[in-house]
N, C-alpha and C positions, 0 to 999 in steps of 0.2 A: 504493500500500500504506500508505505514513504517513499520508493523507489521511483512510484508509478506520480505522484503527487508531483518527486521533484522534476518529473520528465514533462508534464502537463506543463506545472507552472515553477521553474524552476528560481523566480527570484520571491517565492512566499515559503518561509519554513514550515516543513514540513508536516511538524506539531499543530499550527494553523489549520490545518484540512482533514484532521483525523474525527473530526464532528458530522455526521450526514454524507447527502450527497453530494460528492464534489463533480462527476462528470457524468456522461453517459453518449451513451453509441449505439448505434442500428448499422453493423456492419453490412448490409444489405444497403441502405441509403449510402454508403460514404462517408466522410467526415463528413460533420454537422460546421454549420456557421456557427463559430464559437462569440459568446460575447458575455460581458462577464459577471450574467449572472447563468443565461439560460442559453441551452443548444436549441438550435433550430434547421429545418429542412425544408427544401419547398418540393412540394408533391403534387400529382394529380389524381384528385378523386372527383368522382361524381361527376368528370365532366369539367372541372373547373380545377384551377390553381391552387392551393391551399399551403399554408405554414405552419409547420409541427413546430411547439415552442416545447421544451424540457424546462421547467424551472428548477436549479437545482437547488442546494442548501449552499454556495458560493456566496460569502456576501462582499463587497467591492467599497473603496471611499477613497477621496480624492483620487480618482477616475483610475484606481490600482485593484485590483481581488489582492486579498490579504486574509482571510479565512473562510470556513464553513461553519456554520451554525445547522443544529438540528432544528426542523420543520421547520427550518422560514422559509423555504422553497415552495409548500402546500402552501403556507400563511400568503403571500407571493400573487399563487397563482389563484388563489378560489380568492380571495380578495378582490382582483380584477375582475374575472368573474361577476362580482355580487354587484360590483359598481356598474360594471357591463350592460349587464341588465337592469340596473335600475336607471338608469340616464340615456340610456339606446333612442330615449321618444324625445332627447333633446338635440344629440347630434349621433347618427348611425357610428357602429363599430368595427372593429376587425373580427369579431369572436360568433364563429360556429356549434362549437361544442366543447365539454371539458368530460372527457374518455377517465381520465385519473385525475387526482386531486392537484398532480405535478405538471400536468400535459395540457395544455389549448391548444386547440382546432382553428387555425383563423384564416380569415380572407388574406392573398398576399394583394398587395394594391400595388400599383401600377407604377406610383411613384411616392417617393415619401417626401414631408415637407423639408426640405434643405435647410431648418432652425429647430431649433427646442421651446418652445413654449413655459414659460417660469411664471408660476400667480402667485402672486404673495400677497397678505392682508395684513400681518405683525413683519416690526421689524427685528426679525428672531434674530440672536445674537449665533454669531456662526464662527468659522475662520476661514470658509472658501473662499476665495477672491472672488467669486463673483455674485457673493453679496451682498447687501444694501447695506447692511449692519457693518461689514466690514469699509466699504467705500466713505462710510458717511463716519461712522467713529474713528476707525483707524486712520483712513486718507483723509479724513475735512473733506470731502465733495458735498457739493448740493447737489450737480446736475448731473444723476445716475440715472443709464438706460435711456437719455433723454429727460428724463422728470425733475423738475424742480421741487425736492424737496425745501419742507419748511426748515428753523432752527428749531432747537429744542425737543426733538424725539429721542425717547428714550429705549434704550434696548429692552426687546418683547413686547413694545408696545404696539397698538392698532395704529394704521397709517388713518391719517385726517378722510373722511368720505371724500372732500373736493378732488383729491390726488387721483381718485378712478371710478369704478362704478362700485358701490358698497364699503368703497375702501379698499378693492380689491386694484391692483396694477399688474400690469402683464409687460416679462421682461425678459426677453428675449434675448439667447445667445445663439454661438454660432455651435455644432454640432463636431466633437472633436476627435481627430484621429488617435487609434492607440499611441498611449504614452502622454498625450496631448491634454491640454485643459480647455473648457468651453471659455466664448470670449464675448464679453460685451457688445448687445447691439442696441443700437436706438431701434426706437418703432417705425421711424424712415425707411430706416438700413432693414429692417427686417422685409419691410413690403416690397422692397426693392427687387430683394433676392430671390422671394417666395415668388413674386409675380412672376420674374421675369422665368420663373423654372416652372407654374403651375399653372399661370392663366392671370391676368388680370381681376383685382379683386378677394382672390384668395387667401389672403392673409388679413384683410379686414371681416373675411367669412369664418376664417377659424380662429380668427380672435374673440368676436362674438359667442359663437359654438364654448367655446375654452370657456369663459364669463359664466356662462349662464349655466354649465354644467358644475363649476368650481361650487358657485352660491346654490346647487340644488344638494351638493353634497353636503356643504356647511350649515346647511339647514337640518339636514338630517342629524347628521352628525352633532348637531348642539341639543339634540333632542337624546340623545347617548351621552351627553357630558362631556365633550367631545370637540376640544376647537381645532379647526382645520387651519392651520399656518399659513403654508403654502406649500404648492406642487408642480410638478415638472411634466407636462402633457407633449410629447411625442402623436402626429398626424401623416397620413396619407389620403392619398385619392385613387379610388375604385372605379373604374368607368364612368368617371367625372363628377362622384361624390366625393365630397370630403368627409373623414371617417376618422376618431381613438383608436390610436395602435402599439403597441406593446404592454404597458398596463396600467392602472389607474388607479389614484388615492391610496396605495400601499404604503406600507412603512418605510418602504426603501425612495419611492419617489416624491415622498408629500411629509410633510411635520405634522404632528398631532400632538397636545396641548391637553393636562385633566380641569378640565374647566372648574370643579369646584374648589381650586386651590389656586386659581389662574392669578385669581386681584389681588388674593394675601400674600402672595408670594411677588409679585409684580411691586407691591408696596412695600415690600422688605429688600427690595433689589436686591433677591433671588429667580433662577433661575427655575420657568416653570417643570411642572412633572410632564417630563416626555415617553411617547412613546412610538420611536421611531431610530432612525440610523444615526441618528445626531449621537445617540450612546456609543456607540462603538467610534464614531471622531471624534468623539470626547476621549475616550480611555489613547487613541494612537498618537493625538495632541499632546498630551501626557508624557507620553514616551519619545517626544519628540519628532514624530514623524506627520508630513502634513503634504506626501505624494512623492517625494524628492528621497534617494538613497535606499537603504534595504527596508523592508518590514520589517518591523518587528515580533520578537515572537508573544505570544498573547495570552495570560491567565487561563488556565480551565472558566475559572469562575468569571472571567469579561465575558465569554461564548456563550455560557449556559446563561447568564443576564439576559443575552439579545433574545435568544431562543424564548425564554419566557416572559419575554415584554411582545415580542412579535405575536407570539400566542395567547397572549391576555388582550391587546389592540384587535384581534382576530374574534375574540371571542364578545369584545363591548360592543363592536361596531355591529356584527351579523346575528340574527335571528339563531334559533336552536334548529328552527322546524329547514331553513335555510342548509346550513350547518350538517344534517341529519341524510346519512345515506351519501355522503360527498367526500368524507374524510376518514372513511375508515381501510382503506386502499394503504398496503405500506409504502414509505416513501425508497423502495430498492428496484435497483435497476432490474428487478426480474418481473416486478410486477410493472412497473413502467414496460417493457417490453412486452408483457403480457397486454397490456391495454391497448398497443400499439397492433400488432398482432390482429386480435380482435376487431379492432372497427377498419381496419384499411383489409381483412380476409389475406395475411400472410399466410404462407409455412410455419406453421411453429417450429 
């Protein structure tokens, strides 16, 4: 297993990957498009194109894989899932079916949007450079993303309503090569690029789509206790719809916030109770690491934290009756192959 770890990913020790699922393969497909949480495959069923996603237990931060955590791969994927289908009636999806709790079935689209989509509503205290928190306290800027912030914002706080719609801003970067960090764009610079690669108009359409899905989520989600930060929405376009694609409101792409501790802890300039990937760039912070030189090697007890904060966010956010019949599938590459097997009528 460590041998095979350091051959996959030879600049994460070893130790790092001995929690869950770190890979997986359908030697009949070929290598998989590896990326770094989930494998993926483009296939033809039914007639049509499709994308086998693997979610594994990989989890990645400042744009490195640095370990595996048990079931946040499920947590991962039925998450997107549950968002999937509950916002589908605001802007269409990529997601066909979920075969295993690890595995989505998705439309491949045609083309994908050439930016990242970033909403943010608090300005969460971070260390990414790209942002707001960092730009604004650490660099002194006002004019991030394009937006003129006001003085006087405090870290974790809610941005002013006048700043976007609900308070919400959309901030766009550019989509980054391995090894690479995403890079500031204006709203300009983003319609720019999107138009000029998807059609006229399309980045003010999945600007929109992105707004209106972010606030149906935050609503939800304040009705679970549950404040929705901000998140990182990836899009393409299907036969000339624009469509959600890789995944949605998870822990890994979005901040989640326990709202009944949100004000007294804001008032004590402390940092609120999280439950999301911000825990694990916390602890590599710590150690010094923030993308740049080797990982580090990582506590049992940091791994098993993430695992049971991703699986407790898993459990506030989603229904029982949801939940039920979805996740009792193990997370091993025999049953993932078994699932696989099954709905595409391979050879066992």
């Amino acid at each position: 297993m460590r041998e095979r770890c350091r051959r996959l990913f030879p600049d994460v020790p070893p130790a790092n990957l001995m929690n869950g699922l770190v890979s997986f393969v359908m030697p009949e497909w070929g290598p998989p498009i590896r990326g770094k949480v989930r494998e993926s495959w483009v296939r033809e069923h039914g007639g049509r194109s499709v994308r086998v996603m693997v979610t594994t237990d990989r989890k990645s931060a400042f744009d490195r894989i640095v370990a595996t955590a048990p079931d946040v791969g499920r947590v991962l994927n039925l998450l997107s899932a549950f968002w999937f289908e509950r916002t589908s009636h605001i802007i269409p999806n990529h997601m066909i079916d979920v075969p295993h709790p690890n595995v989505l079935i998705a439309e491949q689209v045609d083309i994908t949007l050439p930016v990242e989509l970033v909403l943010r509503r608090y300005m969460a205290k971070s260390s990414t450079s790209t942002s707001v928190y960092v730009n604004y306290v650490d660099l002194g800027r006002r004019n991030i993303y394009g937006v003129d912030f006001p003085d006087g914002l405090r870290a974790n706080e809610a941005f002013p309503e006048t700043l976007g719609k609900s308070g919400v801003i959309v901030t766009p970067t550019t989509k980054a090569g391995e090894g690479e960090h995403d890079q500031e764009l204006k709203d300009e610079q983003a319609r720019s690029i999107v138009d000029a690669r998807c059609g006229a108009g399309t980045w003010d359409k999945a600007k929109r789509g992105c707004l209106d899905v972010f606030l149906c989520a935050a609503d939800w989600l304040e009705k679970q206790g549950i404040v929705l930060v901000d998140t990182k929405i990836e899009m393409g376009i299907k036969d000339g719809r624009i469509m959600i694609i890789d995944e949605l409101f998870t822990p890994d792409s979005s901040r989640f916030w326990l709202k009944s501790t949100y004000q007294q802890r804001l008032r004590a300039g402390q940092n609120p109770e999280t439950f999301d990937k911000e825990l694990l760039r916390g602890v590599l912070v710590q150690k010094g690491f923030t993308g740049e030189g080797p990982v580090p090697v990582l506590e049992q007890e940091a791994i098993e934290r993430l695992s049971v904060v991703y699986r407790e966010i898993f459990h506030r956010i989603t229904s029982s009756e949801y939940v039920k019949g979805r996740s009792l599938s193990p997370t091993t590459a025999t049953a993932i192959r078994a699932s696989l097997v099954d709905y595409f009528g391979l050879a066992a």
